[in-house]
N, C-alpha and C positions, 0 to 999 in steps of 0.2 A: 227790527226788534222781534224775538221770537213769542209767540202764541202760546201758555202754558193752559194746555187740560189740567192733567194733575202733574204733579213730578215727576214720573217716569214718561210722559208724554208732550215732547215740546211741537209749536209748527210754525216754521220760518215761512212771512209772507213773500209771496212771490208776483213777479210783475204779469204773472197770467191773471192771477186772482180777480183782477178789475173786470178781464173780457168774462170770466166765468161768472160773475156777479152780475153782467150786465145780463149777459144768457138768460142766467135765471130768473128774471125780474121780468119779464118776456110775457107775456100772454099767452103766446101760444111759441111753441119751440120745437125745433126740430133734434134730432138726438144727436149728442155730442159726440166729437170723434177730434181723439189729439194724437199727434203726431210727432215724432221730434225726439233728440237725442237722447239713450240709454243713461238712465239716472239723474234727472236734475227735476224730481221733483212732480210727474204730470199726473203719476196714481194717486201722490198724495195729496195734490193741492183738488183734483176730484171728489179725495173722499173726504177733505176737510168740506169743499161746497156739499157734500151729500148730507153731512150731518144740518142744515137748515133744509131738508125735505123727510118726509113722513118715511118715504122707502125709496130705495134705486136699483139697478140692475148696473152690476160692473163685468164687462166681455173683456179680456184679454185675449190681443189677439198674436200676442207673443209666441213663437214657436220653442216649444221646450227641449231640449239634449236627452234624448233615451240614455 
């Protein structure tokens, strides 16, 4: 079932979501790093976990098409 912010903003949970909750709940934690198929979902289910922290830092380390 999807997650509505406001109306133009939905977010479909996903089965990473639990390891990334688990993550964060952590005491001490090392920097996350995902990996894994082009489009299903890894920047955004990141930045939906980032919104329960104060601030984050997002690296893309995607190579861009000049």
């Amino acid at each position: 079932m999807p997650y509505f912010k406001n109306a133009f903003d939905m977010y479909y949970p996903r089965f990473i979501d639990r390891f990334l909750t688990e993550w964060a709940s952590r005491k001490a934690h090392k920097p996350l790093l995902l990996r894994g198929a082009r489009q299903v979902g890894k920047s955004t289910a990141v930045r939906h976990l980032a919104e329960s922290f104060e601030s984050y830092v997002e690296i893309n380390f995607e190579k861009q098409e000049d």
